[in-house]
C-alpha positions in Angstrom: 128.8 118.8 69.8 131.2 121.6 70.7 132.7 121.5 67.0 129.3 121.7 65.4 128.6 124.5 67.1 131.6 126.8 66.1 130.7 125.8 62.3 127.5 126.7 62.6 128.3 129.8 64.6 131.2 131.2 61.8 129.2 129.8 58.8 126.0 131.7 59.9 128.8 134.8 60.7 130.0 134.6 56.9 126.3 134.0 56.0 125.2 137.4 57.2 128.0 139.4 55.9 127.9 137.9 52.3 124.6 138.5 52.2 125.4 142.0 51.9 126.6 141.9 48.5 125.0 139.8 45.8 127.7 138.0 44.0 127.6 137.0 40.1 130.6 135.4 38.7 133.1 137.5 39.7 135.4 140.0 37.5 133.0 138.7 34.0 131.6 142.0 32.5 127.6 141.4 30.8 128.1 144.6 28.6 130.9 143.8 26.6 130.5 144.8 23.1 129.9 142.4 21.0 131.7 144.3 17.9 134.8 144.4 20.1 134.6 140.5 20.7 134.6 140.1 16.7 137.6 142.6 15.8 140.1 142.2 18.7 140.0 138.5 19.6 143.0 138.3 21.7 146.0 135.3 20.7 144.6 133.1 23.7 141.1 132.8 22.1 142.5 132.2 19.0 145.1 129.4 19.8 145.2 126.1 17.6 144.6 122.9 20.3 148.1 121.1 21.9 149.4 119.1 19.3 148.9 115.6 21.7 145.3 116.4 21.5 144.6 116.9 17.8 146.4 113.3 17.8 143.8 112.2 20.1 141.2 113.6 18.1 142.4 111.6 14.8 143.0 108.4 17.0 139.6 108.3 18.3 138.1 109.3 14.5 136.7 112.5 15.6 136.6 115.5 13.3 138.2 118.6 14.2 134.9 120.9 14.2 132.5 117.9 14.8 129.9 118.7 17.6 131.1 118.7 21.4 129.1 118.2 24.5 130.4 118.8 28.0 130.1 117.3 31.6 130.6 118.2 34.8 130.0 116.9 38.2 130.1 118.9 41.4 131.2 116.1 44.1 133.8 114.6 41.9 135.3 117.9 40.9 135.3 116.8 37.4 134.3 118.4 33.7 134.4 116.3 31.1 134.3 116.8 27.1 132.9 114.1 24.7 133.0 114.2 20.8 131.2 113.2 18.1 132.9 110.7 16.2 132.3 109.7 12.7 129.6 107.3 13.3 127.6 110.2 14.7 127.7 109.1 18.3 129.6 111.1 21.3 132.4 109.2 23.2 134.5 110.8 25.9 137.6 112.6 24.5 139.0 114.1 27.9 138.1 114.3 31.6 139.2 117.7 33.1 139.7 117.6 37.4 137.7 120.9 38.5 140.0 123.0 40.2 137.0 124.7 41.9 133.8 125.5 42.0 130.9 127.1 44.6 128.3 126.1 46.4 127.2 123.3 48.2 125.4 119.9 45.9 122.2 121.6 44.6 121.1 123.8 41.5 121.3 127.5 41.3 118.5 129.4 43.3 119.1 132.9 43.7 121.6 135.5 42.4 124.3 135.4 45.6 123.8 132.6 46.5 127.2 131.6 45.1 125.7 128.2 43.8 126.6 126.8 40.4 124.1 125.8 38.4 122.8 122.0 37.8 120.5 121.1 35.0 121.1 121.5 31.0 121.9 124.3 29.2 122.5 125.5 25.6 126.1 127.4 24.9 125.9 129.9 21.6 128.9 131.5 19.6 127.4 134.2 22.1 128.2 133.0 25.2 132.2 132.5 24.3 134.0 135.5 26.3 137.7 135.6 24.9 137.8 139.0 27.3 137.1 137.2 30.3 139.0 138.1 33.7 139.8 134.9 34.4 141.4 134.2 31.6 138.7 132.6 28.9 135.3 132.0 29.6 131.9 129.8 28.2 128.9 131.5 30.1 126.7 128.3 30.7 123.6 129.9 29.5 121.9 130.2 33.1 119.4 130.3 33.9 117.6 128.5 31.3 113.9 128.0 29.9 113.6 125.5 33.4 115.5 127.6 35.6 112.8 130.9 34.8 110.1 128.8 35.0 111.3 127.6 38.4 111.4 131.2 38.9 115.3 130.7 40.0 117.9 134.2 39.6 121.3 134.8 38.7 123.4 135.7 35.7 127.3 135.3 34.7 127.4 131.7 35.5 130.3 130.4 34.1 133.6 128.1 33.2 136.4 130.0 33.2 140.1 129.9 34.3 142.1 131.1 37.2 140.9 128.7 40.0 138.7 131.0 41.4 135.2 130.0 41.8 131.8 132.5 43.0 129.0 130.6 41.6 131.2 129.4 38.5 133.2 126.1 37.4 136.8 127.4 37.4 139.3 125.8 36.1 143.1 126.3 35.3 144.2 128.8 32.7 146.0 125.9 30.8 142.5 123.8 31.2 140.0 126.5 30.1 142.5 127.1 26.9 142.0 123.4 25.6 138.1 123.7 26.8 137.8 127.3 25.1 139.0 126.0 21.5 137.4 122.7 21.8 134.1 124.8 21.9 135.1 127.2 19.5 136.2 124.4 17.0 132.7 123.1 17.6 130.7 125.9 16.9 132.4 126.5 13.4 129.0 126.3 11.6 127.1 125.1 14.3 124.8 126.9 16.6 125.4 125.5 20.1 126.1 122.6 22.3 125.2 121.4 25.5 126.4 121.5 28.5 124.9 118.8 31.3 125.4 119.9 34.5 125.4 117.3 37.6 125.5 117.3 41.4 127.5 114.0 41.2 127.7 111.1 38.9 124.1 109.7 38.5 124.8 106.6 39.8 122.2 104.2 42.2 125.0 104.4 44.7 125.4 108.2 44.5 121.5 108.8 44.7 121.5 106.5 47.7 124.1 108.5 49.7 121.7 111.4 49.0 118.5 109.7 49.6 117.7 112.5 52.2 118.3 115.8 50.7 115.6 117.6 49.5 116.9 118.3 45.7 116.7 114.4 45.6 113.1 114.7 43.2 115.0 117.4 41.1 118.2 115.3 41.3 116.3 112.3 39.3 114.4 114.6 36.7 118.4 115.1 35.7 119.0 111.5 35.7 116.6 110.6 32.7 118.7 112.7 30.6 121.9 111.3 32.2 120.5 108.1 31.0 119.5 109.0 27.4 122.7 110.0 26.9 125.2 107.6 28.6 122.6 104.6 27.2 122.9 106.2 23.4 125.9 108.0 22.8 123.2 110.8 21.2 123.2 114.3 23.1 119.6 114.1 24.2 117.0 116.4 22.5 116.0 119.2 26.2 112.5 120.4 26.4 111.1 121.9 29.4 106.7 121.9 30.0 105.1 121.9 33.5 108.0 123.5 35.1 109.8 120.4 34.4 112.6 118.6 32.1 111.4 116.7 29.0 114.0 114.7 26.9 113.9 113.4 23.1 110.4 114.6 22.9 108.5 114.2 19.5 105.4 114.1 17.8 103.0 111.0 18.7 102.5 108.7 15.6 100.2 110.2 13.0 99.9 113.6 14.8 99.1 116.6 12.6 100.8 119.7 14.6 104.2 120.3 15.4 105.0 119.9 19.7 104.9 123.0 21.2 106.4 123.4 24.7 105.7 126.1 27.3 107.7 125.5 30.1 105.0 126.8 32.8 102.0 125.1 30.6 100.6 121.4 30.7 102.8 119.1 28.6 101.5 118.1 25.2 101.3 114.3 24.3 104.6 113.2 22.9 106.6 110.0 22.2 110.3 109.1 22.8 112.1 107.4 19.9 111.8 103.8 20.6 115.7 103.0 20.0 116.4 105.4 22.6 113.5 104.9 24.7 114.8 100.7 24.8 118.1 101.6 25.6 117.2 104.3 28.3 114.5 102.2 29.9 117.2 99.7 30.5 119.8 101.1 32.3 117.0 102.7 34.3 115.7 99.7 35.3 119.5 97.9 36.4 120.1 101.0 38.5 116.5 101.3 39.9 117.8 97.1 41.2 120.5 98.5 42.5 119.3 101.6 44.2 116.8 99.4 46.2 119.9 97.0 46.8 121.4 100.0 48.5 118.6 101.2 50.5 117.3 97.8 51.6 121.5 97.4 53.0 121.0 100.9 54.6 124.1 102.6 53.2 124.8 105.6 55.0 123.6 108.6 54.1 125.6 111.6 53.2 124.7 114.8 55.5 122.4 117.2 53.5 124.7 120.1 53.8 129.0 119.7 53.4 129.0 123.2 55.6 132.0 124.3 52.6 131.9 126.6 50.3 132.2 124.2 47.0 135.0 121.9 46.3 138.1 121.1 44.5 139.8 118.3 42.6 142.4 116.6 44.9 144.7 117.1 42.4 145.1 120.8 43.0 145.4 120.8 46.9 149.0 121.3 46.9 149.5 124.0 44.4 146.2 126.0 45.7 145.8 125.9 49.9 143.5 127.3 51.5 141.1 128.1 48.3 137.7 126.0 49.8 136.7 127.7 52.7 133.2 127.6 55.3 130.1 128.6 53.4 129.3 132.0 52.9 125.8 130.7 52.8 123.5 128.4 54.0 121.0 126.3 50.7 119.2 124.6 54.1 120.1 127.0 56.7 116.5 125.9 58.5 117.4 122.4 59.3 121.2 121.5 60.1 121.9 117.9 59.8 122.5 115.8 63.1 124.7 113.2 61.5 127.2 111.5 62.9 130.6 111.3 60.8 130.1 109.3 57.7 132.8 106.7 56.9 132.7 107.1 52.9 135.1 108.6 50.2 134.2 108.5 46.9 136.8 107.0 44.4 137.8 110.3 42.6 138.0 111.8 45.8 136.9 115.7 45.8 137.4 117.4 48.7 133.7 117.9 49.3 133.2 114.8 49.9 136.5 114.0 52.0 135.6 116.4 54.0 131.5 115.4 54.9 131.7 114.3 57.7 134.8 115.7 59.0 132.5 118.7 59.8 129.9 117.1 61.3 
């Protein structure tokens, strides 16, 4: 009880004194000219991939500039890039550890707040900062159609290197190199690509250590897309209507007009492709079994709040101490969780999760 209370006592103490200062990713500058971007690209943005990973690439029958899609999940501490091969599905290509990120499990509210986002988001030729501070950066495109509907704040939300996170994925400067011309190679002709981003792996044992938190609603609106995707190979088609997420939308059989979505407005009728509707419905339906498995064994429950400021692979403890630190602030400050310590570590092993109920 005693070591509850000093948490809560210093977190709320850092809470008050970051609230002072709204916080975007730090060091990225939104007025950069774009003219500047084009005529002095510096060497680093400019750098042809390692020479072990253009083998990959040809191993795994992956073009050089086909389309990329990228992953990333908070509690694991992991960002992931998959490729389309040349059957014109994605497969994984590399799984990068995080080396940190903000926040606590939860989307992006509120410029500050020093969440990272969760949800999907669209990256243009645009977004691609070879001036970054940290290095290189991909500004994730938050907030997004959903996000402004949802009426949620912030800018400068990004990946980018130097291991320093506020509000951001950060990952190493060697890391964000590879992840930089992956996406650059990728947008050679090509408008975008996604990025999918995920409190955790959407799987029915994840979602049942997190039955009680209150993004759980917003956690499975996420997980249909998960499932499009992982059950296709096909990056899945992102509408958003009635403030919520709508994938592989398209017109009903034998409709005249073309779909139209307004994200705050009443969703129009719409059909799903019935190949990927099949192979979505599926998976949804094994992990729904198993979810109930989970629940009806009463697995414990994760505590709604890690009381840390984000996470970090366990990969980079060693080489960066002391980098995740008490929360600045609180996403559930109304309602601290009275959990006992939860004996759980999930196999990847972030140090969010390590550390749950350590604090508690």
């Amino acid at each position: 009880m005693i070591g509850a209370t000093v948490v809560r006592a210093l977190v709320v103490t850092a809470a008050l004194a970051a609230a002072l200062t709204p916080v975007a990713c730090l060091g990225e500058n939104s007025n950069q000219s774009p003219s500047r971007a084009a005529k002095e690209l510096p060497a680093k943005a400019t750098k042809e991939l390692p020479a072990e990973l253009l083998a990959l690439l040809k191993q795994k029958k992956m073009p050089k500039h086909s389309p990329i899609l990228v992953r990333i999940f908070k509690e694991e501490a992991e960002l992931e890039v998959w490729k389309q091969d040349t059957t014109g599905h994605f497969q994984i290509l590399k799984t990068y550890p995080i080396c940190r990120w903000s926040g606590d499990l939860g989307p992006k509210l509120l410029e500050g707040d020093r969440q990272a986002p969760e949800g999907f988001y669209t990256v243009t030729p645009e977004l691609m900062n070879p001036h970054s501070n940290f290095y290189l950066a991909i500004n994730t495109g938050f907030p997004n159609s959903f996000d402004k509907a949802n009426k949620r704040d912030g800018s400068l939300l990004m990946i980018h290197g130097d291991c320093s996170s506020s509000g951001c994925f950060a990952m190493t400067d060697e890391q964000i190199s590879e992840i930089y011309s992956l996406a650059r190679d990728a947008l050679v002709g090509r408008p975008s690509f996604q990025v999918q981003a995920y409190p955790f792996r959407m799987t029915p044992a994840n979602l049942a250590r997190h039955r009680n938190n209150p993004n759980l609603a917003f956690w499975k609106m996420l997980k249909i897309g998960n499932d499009h995707f992982e059950a296709t190979g096909l990056e899945p088609k992102v509408d958003v209507c009635n403030r919520r997420y709508v994938f592989d939308a398209q017109p009903t059989p034998n409709s005249p007009d073309p779909l139209v979505f307004n994200p705050t407005g009443k969703c129009p009728a719409f059909a799903v492709d019935r190949k990927i509707a099949r192979a979505a419905l599926k998976k949804q339906r094994t992990d729904e079994v198993e979810y109930a498995r989970l629940l009806e064994d009463n697995v414990p429950a994760a505590p709604i709040s890690s009381g840390l400021d984000g996470g970090m692979n366990n990969v980079f403890l060693a080489r960066f101490p002391n980098r995740v630190t008490l929360a600045r602030l609180l996403p559930f400050a109304s309602h601290w969780p009275q959990l006992p310590p939860i004996p759980w570590a999930d196999k990847h092993g972030s140090l969010t999760s390590k550390w749950f109920g350590a604090l508690f």
